[in-house]
N, C-alpha and C positions, 0 to 999 in steps of 0.2 A: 672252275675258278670263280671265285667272287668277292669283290669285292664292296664297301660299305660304308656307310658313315659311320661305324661302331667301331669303337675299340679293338675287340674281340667277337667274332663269331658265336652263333647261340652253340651249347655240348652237344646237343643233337645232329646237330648240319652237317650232309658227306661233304666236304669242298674244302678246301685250299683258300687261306685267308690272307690276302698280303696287303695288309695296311697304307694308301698312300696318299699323298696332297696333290690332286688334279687339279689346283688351281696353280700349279707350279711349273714348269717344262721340266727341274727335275725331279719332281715328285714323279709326272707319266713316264720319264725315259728310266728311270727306276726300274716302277710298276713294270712295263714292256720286256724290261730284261728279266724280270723278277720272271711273267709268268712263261717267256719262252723258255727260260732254264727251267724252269719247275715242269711244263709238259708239251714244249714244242711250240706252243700256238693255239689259237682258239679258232674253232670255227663258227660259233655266237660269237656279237659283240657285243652289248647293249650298256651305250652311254646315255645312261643314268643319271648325272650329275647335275645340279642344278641351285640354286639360289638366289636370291636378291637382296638387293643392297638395300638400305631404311629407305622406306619413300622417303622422297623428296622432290619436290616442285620441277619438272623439267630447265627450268633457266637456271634454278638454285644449284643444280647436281654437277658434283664434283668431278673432275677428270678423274679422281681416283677412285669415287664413285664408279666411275665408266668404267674403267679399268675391270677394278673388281666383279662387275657382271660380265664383262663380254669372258676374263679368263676364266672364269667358272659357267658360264651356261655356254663357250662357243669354241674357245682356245683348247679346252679342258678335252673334248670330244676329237678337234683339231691333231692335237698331239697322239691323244690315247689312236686314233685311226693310224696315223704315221706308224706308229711303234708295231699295230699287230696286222691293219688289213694286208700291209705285202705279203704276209704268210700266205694269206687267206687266196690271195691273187694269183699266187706261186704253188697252191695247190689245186686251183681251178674250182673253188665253193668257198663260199661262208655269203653267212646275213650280219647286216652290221643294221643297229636298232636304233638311232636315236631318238630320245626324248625329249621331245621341243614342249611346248607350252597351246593352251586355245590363245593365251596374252599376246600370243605374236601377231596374230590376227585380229585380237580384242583388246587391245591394252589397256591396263586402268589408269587411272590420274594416279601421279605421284612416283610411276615405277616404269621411264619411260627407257632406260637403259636396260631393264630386264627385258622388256618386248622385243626392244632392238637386235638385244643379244639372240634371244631366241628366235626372231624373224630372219636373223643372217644363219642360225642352224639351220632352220627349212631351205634356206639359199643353196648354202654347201650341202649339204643331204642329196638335193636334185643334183649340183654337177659333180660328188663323188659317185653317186649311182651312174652318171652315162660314164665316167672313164673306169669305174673297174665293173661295169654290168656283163661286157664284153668277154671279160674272165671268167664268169662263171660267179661272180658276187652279186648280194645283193641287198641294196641300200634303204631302211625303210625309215620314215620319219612321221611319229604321233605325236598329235597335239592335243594331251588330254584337259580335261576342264579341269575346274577346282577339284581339289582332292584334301578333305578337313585331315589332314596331318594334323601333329601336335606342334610342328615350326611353323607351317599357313595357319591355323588360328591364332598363335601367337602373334605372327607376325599382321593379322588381319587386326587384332585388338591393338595392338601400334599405333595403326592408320588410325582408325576411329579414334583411339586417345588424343592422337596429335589434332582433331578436327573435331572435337569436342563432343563426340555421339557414341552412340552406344553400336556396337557390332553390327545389331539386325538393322540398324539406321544406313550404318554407312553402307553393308552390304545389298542396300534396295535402293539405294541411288547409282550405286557404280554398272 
């Protein structure tokens, strides 16, 4: 099962593509139903999902700012576990993956609702891992570094424009 931030799946890929809005409750309870009827349940889980909102100044940043990162870097993972780890629980195995951030631990200026978000993943990670580890689940949560995607450089050359420097300026100060 997989799915993407893409439209459509590459021709090549064996898997099963079912399109959804994780920053939604009913995009994930969709998705949940979509892939238990397509094959039961998964026994990987690995939320993936992740974004941030335009820097902005911590006092400046909007409730809907907030909003917008906690439901896609915290909510998103939140739901998507509701909908499949019971399976997982109910069959006594699965690993569930989350993908937090190093920002939760390191935050940069200007993106303090994304650390947040992601420092309350690391939170829930550790207490979904002690109530379903009992079951035979199990709950892992990384927090990898920068990774030059084609949306983090863009979204790095953002920062730097709005503060008047060049990429390799702003990224040796933060």
């Amino acid at each position: 099962m997989l799915t993407a931030s893409r439209s459509a799946p590459p021709e090549d890929l064996p898997a099963i593509f079912i399109p959804a809005d994780l920053a939604t409750d009913q995009g994930v309870a969709e998705l949940g139903r979509r892939v238990i009827d397509s094959v039961g349940g998964v026994d990987v889980l690995v939320n993936n999902a992740g974004a941030a909102s335009a820097p902005t100044p911590t006092l400046k940043r909007s409730d809907q700012s907030w909003h917008a990162d906690l439901e896609m870097n915290l909510l998103s993972a939140v739901r998507l576990d509701r909908a499949l780890v019971p399976g997982m629980v109910e069959r006594g195995s699965g690993v569930v993956v989350h993908v937090s951030s190093i920002a939760s631990r390191l935050p940069q200026r200007t993106e303090a609702s994304y650390a947040a978000a992601k420092a309350a993943l690391n939170a829930y990670s550790r207490e979904l891992a002690t109530e379903v580890g009992e079951h035979g689940v199990r709950v892992v949560c990384v927090m990898p570094g920068f990774v030059a995607t084609e949306g983090a450089v863009e979204h790095l050359q953002r920062i730097a424009d709005r503060q008047g420097v060049g990429v390799e300026e702003y990224s040796s100060r933060s």
